[in-house]
N, C-alpha and C positions, 0 to 999 in steps of 0.2 A: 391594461397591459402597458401603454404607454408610460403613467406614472410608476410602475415597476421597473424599467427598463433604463431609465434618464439615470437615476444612482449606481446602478450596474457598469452603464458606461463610465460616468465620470469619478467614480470611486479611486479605480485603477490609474484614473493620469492625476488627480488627487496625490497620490502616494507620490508619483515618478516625479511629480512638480516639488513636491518637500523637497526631495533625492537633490533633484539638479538647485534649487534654490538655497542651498543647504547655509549660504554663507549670508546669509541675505536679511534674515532674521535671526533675533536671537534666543525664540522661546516657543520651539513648534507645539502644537498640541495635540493633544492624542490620537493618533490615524486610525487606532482597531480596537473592537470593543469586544472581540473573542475573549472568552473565560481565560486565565489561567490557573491552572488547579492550583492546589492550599499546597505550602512543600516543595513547590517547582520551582529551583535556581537558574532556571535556562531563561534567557532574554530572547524576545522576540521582535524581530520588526524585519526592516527591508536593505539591502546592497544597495550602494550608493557609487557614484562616479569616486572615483579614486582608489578600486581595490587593489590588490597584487597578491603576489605571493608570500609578501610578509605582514601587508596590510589589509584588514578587514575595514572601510568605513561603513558603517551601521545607523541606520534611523530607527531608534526605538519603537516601539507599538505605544509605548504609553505615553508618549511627545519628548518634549528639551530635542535639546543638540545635537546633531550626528554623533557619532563615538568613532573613535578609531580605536582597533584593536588589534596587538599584536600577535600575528598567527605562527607567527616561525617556529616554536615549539608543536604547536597542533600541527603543523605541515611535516616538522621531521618526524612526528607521534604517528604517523597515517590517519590524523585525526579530525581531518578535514575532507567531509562525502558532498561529493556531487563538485561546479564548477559554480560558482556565485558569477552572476550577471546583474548589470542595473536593474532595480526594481524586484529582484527576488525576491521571495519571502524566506526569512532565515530564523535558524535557531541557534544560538551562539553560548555554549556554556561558559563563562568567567572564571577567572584562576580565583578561588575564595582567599588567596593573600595578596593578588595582583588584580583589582577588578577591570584593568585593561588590558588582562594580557586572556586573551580567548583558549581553554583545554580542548575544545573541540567545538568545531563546527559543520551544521546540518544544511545543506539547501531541503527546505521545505518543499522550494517550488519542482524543484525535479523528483522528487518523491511522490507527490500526485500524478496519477493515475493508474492502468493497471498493472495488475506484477502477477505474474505464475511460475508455476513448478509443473513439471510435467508428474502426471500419473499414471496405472497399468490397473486395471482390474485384474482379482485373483480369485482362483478358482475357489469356489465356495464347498465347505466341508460336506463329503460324502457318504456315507454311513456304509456304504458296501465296496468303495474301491478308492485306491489311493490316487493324491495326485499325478503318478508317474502312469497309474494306470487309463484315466483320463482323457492326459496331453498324448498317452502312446493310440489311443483311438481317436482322434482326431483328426480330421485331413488338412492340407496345409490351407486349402481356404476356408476352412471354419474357424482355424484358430488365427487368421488373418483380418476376420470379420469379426469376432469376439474380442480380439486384445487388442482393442484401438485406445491409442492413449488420448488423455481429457488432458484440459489443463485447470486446477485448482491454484486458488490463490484471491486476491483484494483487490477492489479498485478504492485509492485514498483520495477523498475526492475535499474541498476547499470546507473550509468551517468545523473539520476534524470529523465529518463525513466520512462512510465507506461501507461498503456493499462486498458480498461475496463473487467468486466467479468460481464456474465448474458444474452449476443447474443445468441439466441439458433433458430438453422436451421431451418428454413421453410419446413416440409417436404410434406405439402397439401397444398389447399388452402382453408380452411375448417376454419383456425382460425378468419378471418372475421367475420365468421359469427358465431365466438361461442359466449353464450352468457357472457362469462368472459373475461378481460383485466387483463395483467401485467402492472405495473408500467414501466414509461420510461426507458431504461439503459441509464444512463450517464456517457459519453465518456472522458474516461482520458487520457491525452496523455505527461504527465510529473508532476513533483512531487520534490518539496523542503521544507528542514526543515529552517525557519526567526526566530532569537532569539528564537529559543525554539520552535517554532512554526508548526506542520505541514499543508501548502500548497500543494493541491494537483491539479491541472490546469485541465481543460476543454479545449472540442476539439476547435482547430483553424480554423472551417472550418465551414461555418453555413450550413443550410439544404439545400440552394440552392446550397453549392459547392462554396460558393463566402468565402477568405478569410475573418477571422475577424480581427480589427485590433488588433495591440500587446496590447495597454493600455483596450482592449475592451475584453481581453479574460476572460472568467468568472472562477472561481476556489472555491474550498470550503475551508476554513481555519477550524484545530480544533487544541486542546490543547492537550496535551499527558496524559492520564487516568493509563491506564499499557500497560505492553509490556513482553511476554515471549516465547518459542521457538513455544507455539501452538495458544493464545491468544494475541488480542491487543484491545485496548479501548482508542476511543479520543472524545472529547466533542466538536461537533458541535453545535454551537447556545447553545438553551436550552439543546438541546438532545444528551449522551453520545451513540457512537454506539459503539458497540460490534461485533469484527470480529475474525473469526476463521482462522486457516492457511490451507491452502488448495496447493495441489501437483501443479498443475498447472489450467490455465483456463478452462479446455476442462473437465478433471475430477470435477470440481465444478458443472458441471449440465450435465453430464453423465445419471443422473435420467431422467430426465426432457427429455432430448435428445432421451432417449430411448422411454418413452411416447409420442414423439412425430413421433416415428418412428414406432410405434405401430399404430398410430392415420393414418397416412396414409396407411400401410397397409390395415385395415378394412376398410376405404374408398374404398380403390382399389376393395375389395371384392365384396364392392356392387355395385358397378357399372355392 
C-alpha cells in the first residue's frame, strides 16, 4: 500500500510545481500520460498562476512551455464552463486559424464528481383501468409512498472514469408488484471531453454478461450549456439536462433508500 500511495501524493504537487516554476525552465516534460483519442483537437493540461478573464496560462499535458491564451472571444461566446484555479485540469479548444486564441474552455477539474436530475416513477400499464382511474383510488398516503423521487445521473470520476447513480437496494420483494416503475438507470462506465464535446460511454457489457464490442459500445454525446461549483447543463439531442452536484452516489438517494427501508419493515409487520 505504501508503494501505491507515495505517486498519488506527489503526482498532484508534480503538476502545481511545473505551474509555479513555469519561468524557470525552458522545456517541461510531459505531466500526463492519459490517452487522447485519434481526431481530438482539444488541448489538455493544467491552469497556471496568471489567469484572468482574458487570459488563460496553460501547462500542456504533453510538456514545452506554459501557453497563454486568449479567452476574450470564448468569455463574450459564454464559452468558458466552470472557474479555472491553479492547478486545474483543463480542456481548452484552439481557434484552428489562431492557435492561441482559445473557442472554448472546459474546467475538467469541476466536472468531476456527481451530477443528477431528478426522477418520478410512472404508473405502470394496466390492462383493466386507466391511469385517472388509479391515481382517483389512491389515498394521499400511498401515493405519497409510491412517487418518491430518485435521483438518476454519473459520477465523472479522474482518468475518464465514471459510474452510474440512481441503483437503489432492494429491500422486499414487494416492488414487482407495485403498481409504479422507475425509469431504466443507465450504466456509465467512462467519460470524455472530443472537440469540446462531452462523451459520456455506456456499460461494456450487455444483459446477458456477454461482452459488447468496442465500435458497438453505446454512449450519449451533449454540448456544454453551463458549468459551476454546484450546477451543470448540457444539451442532449433536443433536450438540455440540468444536473445538480451531489456529495457522492449513495447520498443522492439516501431519501429514496430510506423509503425503501421503511417499505420492508411494514412488510415484515404483516406478515
Amino acid at each position: 500500500m505504501k508503494k501505491l500511495f507515495f505517486p498519488l501524493i506527489t503526482f498532484p504537487l508534480l503538476l502545481l510545481t511545473a505551474c509555479n516554476n513555469q519561468a524557470t525552465t525552458s522545456d517541461h516534460g510531459a505531466i500526463d500520460m492519459e490517452m487522447k483519442l485519434k481526431g481530438d483537437s482539444t488541448r489538455y493540461g493544467l491552469a497556471c498562476d496568471g489567469c484572468s478573464d482574458s487570459i488563460i496560462v496553460f501547462l500542456p499535458n504533453e510538456g514545452g512551455d506554459p501557453i497563454k491564451f486568449d479567452i476574450v472571444t470564448a468569455m463574450r461566446n459564454g464559452m468558458v464552463y466552470g472557474t479555472p484555479k491553479i492547478g486545474d485540469e483543463l480542456a481548452i479548444l484552439p481557434n484552428p486559424i489562431d492557435p492561441l486564441e482559445a473557442v472554448m474552455v472546459i474546467n475538467l477539474e469541476q466536472m468531476k464528481g456527481t451530477w443528477t436530475f431528478q426522477v418520478l416513477p410512472k404508473l405502470k400499464p394496466n390492462p383493466t383501468k386507466t391511469d385517472e382511474q388509479i391515481m382517483a383510488e389512491m389515498s394521499d398516503s400511498m401515493k405519497k409512498a409510491l412517487f418518491i423521487p430518485r435521483e438518476y445521473g454519473f459520477t465523472l470520476k479522474s482518468y475518464n472514469q465514471a459510474s452510474p447513480v440512481g441503483y437503489i437496494m432492494k429491500a422486499n420483494s414487494l416492488e414487482d408488484e407495485s403498481p409504479v416503475e422507475y425509469p431504466k438507470v443507465t450504466v456509465y462506465t467512462s467519460w470524455h471531453i472530443y472537440n469540446g464535446r462531452l462523451y459520456i460511454y455506456k456499460d461494456t457489457v450487455d444483459e446477458q454478461g456477454q461482452r459488447i464490442p468496442q465500435d458497438s459500445v453505446g454512449f450519449d454525446s451533449g454540448s456544454m450549456r453551463y458549468l459551476s461549483n454546484d450546477s451543470m447543463a448540457a444539451l442532449f439531442g433536443k433536450k438540455v439536462m440540468q444536473y445538480h452536484r451531489k456529495l457522492n452516489a449513495l447520498e443522492a438517494n439516501k431519501r429514496a433508500q430510506e423509503a425503501e427501508r421503511k417499505a420492508a419493515i411494514k412488510d415484515t409487520t404483516k406478515k
